[in-house]
C-alpha positions as CSV (number, residue, x, y, z in Angstrom):
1,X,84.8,-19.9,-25.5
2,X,82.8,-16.1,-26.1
3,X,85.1,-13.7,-28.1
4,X,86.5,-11.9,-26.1
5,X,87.2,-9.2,-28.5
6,X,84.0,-8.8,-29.9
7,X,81.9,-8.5,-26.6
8,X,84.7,-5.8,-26.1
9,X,84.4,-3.9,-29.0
10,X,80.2,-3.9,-28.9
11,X,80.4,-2.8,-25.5
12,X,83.3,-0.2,-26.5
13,X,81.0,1.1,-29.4
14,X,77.4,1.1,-27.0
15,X,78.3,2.8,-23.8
16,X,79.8,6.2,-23.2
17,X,83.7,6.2,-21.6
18,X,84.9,5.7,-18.0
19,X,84.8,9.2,-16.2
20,X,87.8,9.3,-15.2
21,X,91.0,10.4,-17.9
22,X,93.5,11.0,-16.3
23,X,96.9,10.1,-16.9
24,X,99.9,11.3,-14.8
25,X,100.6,8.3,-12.1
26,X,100.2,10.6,-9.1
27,X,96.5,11.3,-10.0
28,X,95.8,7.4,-11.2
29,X,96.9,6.1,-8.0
30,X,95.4,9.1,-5.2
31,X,92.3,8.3,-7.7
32,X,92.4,4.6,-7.4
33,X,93.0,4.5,-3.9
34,X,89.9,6.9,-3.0
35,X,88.2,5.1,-5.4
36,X,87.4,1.3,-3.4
37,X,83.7,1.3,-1.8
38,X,83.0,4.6,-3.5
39,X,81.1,5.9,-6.4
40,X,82.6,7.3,-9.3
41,X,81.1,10.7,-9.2
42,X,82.0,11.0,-5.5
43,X,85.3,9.9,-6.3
44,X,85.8,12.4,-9.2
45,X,84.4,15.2,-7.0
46,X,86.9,14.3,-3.9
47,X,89.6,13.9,-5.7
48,X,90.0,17.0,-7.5
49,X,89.6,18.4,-4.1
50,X,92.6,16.7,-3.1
51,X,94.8,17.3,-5.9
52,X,93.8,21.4,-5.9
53,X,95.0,20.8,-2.2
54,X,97.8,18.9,-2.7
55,X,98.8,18.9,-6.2
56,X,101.8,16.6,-6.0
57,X,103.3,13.7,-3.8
58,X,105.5,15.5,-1.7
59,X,103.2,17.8,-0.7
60,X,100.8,15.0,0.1
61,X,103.7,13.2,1.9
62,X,103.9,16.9,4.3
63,X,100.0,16.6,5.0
64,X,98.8,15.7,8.6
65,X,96.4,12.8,7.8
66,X,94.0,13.2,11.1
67,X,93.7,17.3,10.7
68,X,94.1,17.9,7.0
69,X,94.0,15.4,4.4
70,X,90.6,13.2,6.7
71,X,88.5,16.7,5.7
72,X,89.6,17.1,2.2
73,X,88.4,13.5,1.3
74,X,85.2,13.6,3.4
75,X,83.0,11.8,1.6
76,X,84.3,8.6,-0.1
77,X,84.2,5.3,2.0
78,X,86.6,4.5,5.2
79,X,88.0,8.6,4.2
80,X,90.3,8.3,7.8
81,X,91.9,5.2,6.7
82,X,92.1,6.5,3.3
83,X,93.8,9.4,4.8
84,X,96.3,8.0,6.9
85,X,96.5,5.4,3.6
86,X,96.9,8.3,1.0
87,X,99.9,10.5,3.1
88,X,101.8,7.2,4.6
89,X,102.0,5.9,0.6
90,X,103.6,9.1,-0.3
91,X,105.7,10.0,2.5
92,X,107.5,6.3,1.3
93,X,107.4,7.0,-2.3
94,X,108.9,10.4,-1.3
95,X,111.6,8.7,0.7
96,X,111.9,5.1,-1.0
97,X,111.2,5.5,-4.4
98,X,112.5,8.8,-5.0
99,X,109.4,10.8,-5.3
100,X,108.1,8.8,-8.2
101,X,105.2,6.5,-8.3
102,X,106.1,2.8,-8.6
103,X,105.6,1.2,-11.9
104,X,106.1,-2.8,-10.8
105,X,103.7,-4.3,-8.8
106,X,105.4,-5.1,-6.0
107,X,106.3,-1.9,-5.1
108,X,103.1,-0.5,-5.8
109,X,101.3,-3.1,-3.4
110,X,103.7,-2.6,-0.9
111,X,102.3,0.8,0.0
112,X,99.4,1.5,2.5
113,X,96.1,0.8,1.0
114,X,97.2,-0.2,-2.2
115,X,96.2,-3.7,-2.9
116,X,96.4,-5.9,-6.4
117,X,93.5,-4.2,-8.3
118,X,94.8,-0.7,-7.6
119,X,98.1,-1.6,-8.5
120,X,97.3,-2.9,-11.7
121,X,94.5,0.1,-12.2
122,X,97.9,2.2,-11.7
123,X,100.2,0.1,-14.2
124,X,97.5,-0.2,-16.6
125,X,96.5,3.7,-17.0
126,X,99.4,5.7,-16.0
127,X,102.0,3.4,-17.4
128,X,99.9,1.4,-20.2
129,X,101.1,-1.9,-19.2
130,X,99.1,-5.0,-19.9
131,X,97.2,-6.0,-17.4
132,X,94.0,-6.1,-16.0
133,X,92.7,-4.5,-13.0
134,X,89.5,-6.9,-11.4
135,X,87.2,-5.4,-9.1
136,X,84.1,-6.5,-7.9
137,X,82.3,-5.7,-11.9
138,X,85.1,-7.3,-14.0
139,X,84.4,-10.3,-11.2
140,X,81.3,-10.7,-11.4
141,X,80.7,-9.7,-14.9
142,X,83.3,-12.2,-16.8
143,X,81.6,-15.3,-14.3
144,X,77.6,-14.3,-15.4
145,X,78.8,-14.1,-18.8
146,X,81.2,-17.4,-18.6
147,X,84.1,-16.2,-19.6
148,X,86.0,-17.4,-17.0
149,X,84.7,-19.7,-14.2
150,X,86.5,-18.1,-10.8
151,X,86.4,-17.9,-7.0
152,X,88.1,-14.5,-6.3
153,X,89.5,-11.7,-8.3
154,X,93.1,-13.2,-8.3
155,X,92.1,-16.3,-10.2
156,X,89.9,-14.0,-12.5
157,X,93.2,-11.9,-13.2
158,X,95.0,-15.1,-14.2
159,X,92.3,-16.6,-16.5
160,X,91.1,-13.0,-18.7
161,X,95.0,-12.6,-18.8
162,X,94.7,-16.1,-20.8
163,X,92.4,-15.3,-23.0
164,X,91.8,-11.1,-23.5
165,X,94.0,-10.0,-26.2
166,X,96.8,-7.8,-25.1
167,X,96.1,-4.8,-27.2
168,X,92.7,-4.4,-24.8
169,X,93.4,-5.6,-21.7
170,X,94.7,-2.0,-20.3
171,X,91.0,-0.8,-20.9
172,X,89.1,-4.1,-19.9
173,X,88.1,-2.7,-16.6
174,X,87.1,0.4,-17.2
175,X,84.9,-0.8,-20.0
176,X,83.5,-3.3,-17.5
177,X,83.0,-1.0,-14.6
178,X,81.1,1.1,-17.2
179,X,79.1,-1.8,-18.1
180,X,78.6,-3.1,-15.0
181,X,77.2,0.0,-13.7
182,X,75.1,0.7,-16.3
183,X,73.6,-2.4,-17.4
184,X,74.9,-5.9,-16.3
185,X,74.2,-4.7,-12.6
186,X,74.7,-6.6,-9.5
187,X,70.7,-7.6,-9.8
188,X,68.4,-7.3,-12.2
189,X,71.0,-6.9,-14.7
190,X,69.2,-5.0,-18.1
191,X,69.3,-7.9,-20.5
192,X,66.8,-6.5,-22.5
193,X,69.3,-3.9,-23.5
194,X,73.0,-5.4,-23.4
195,X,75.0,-5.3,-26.7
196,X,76.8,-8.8,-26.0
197,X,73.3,-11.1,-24.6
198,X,74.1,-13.1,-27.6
199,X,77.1,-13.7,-26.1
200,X,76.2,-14.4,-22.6
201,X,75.9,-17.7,-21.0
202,X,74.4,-16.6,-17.5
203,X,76.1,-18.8,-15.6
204,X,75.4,-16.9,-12.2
């Protein structure tokens, strides 16, 4: 089995931080849920478009999805669904969960739009539990380098939560989003370059 915490810490130590820093849960989880099938810098860019519009949950929860909040969030992937996503999510936190964002992951996936990885992208950096988010990089990443040999994202969750120390796993995916867009891409993947090839098995 690689070490786990070395490739981490070469890969922590070689590539410049996640863009995004942000902290308080409202902001994590409008992030993480504009975020899927988007780009981070359009992502960045929309969202602090929506948060100078709607700086809160409840007045996100007052929005009118089709007229208002569809506009604000041109841009990103799927942005009507996304809207109709982002206002229904907080018009039930608003009126279920008090006006505070979940911090369990049921709750959290029981909203609109918010599925296992943005849940966990939610737990992990707004309320530095450990977990770890998977998305298409950590996926495909942890199978080419044989850390884990996995079907879909749920099974890759259960076997990096096996072996990736606690202390790390809240800032395993975005070190492997950062990685994965920069130089273990989907295809032709910068070997030449990586940190952790020494490390790699290439399964994939």
């Amino acid at each position: 089995m690689n070490d786990v915490a070395e490739i981490y810490r070469r890969l922590k130590a070689a590539l410049p931080p996640h863009p995004f820093t942000e902290r308080d849960p409202y902001r994590v989880l409008t992030f993480a849920m504009l975020s899927t099938r988007t780009r981070d810098e359009v992502t960045l860019e929309v969202a602090a478009r929506l948060w100078e519009r709607y700086p809160d949950i409840a007045s996100l929860a007052r929005a009118d999805p089709e007229e208002e909040v569809a506009s604000v969030i041109r841009g990103v992937g799927f942005h009507r669904q996304k809207a109709r996503n982002l206002v229904e999510a907080a018009r039930l936190i608003m009126e279920v969960h008090g006006g505070r964002v979940p911090d369990n992951v049921d709750d959290l996936t029981s909203l609109p739009g918010v599925g296992r990885k943005v849940a966990n992208v939610v737990l992990s950096t707004a309320f530095g539990r450990s977990v770890i988010a998977v998305d298409t990089h950590v996926h495909r990443i942890s199978n080419r380098m044989g850390l884990v040999s996995t079907d879909n994202p749920r099974e890759t969750e259960e076997a990096l939560m096996r072996i990736v120390p606690p202390e790390i796993r809240a800032d395993f995916n975005p070190t492997m989003v950062v990685f994965g867009r920069t130089i273990c891409r989907p295809t032709r993947p910068r070997c030449h370059i990586c940190p952790v090839a020494d490390l790699c098995e290439r399964r994939l």
